[in-house]
C-alpha positions as a Markdown table, in Angstrom:
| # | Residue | x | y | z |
|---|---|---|---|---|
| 1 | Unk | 0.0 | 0.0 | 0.0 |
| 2 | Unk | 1.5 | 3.4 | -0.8 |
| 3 | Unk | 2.0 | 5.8 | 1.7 |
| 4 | Unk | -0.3 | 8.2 | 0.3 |
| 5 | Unk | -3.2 | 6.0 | -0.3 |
| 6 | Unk | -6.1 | 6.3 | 2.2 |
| 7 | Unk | -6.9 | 3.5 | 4.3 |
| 8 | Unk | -10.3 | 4.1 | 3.9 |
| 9 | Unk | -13.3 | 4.6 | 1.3 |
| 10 | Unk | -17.3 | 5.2 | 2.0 |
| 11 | Unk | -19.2 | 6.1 | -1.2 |
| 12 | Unk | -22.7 | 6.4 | -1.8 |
| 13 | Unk | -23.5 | 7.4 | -5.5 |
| 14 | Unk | -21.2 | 10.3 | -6.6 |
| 15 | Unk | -20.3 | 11.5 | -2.8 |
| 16 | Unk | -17.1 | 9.8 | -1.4 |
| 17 | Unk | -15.4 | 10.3 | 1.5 |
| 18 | Unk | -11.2 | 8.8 | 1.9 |
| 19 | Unk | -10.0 | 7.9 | 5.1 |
| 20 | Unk | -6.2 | 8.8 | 6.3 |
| 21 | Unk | -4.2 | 7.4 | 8.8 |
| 22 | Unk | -2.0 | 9.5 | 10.7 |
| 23 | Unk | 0.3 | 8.1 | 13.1 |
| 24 | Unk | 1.2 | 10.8 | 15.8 |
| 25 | Unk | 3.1 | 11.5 | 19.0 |
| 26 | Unk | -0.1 | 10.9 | 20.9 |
| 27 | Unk | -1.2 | 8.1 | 18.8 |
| 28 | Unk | -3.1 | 7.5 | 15.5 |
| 29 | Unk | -4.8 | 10.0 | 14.2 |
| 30 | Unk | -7.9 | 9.7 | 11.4 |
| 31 | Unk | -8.9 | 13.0 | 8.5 |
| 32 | Unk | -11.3 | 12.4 | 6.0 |
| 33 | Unk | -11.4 | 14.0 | 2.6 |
| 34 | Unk | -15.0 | 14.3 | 0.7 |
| 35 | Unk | -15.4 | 14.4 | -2.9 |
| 36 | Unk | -18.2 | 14.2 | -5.6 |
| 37 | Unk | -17.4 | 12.0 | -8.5 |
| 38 | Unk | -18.6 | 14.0 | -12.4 |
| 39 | Unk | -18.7 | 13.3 | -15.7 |
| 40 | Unk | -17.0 | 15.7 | -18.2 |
| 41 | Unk | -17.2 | 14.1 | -21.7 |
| 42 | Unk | -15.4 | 11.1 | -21.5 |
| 43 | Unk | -13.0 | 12.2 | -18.0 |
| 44 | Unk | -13.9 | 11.5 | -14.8 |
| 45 | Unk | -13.3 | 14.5 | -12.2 |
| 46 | Unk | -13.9 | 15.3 | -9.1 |
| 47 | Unk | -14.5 | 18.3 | -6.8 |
| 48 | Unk | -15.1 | 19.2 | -3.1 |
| 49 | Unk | -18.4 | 21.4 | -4.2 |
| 50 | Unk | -21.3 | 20.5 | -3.4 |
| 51 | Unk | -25.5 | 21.1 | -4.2 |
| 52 | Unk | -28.3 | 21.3 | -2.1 |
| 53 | Unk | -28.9 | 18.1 | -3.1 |
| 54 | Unk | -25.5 | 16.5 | -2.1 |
| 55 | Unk | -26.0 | 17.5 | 1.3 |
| 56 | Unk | -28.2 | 15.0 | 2.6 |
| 57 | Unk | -25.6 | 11.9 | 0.8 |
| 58 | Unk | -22.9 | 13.6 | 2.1 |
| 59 | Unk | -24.0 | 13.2 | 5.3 |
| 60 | Unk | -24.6 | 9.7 | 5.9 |
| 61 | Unk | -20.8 | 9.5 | 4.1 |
| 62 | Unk | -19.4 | 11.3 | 7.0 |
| 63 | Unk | -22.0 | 9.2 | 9.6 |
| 64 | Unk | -20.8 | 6.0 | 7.8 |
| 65 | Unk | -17.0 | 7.4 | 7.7 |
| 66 | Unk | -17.2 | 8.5 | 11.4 |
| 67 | Unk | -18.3 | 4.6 | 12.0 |
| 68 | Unk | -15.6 | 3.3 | 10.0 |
| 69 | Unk | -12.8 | 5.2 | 12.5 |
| 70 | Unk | -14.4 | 3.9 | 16.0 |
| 71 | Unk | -14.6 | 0.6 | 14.2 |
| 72 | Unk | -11.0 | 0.7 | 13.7 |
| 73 | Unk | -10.0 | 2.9 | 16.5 |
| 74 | Unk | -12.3 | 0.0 | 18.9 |
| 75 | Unk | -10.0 | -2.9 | 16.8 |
| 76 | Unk | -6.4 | -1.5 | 17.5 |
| 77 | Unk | -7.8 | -1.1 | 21.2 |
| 78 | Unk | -8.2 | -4.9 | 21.4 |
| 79 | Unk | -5.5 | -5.3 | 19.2 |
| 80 | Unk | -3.1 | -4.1 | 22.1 |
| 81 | Unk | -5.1 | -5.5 | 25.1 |
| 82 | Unk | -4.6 | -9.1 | 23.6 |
| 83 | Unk | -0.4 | -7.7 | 22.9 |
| 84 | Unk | -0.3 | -7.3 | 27.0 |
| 85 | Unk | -0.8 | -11.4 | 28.1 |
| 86 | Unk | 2.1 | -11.7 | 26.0 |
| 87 | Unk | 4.1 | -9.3 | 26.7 |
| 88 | Unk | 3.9 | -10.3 | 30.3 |
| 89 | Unk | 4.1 | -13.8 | 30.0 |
| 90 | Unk | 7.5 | -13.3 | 28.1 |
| 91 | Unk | 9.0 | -12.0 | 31.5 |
């Protein structure tokens, strides 16, 4: 995986949202980037505008995006707890 690739992706229709991991002093940090997906010709672009009508997607991108960062925040939590029996039983 490159570096700059998010770790993340919640899309509804045109509206997407990219997930980043950011690993920090205090500990991993998660930004999300939104987007809506067009059409010009033949090209696919994309642009962080959005309609009165975008709103309400965009929304339930950043509800579902929010999700997707306790899910993984709640996975590394467990991820360490199960690290400490054998850490300890290595002493």
């Amino acid at each position: 995986m490159s570096k700059d690739a998010p770790v993340g992706e919640v899309r509804f229709g045109a509206i997407k949202a990219a997930i980043w991991k950011n690993n920090t002093e205090s500990g991993v940090r998660f930004n999300v980037t939104f987007a809506r997906l067009y059409r010009d010709g033949d090209d696919w672009k994309s642009t962080d505008s959005f309609g009165r009508d975008d709103l309400l997607v965009l929304a339930k991108v950043a509800d579902k995006a929010h999700s997707w960062i306790h899910e993984q925040a709640q996975e590394e939590r467990e991820g360490k707890e199960k690290e400490k029996p054998k850490a300890a039983a290595r002493k």
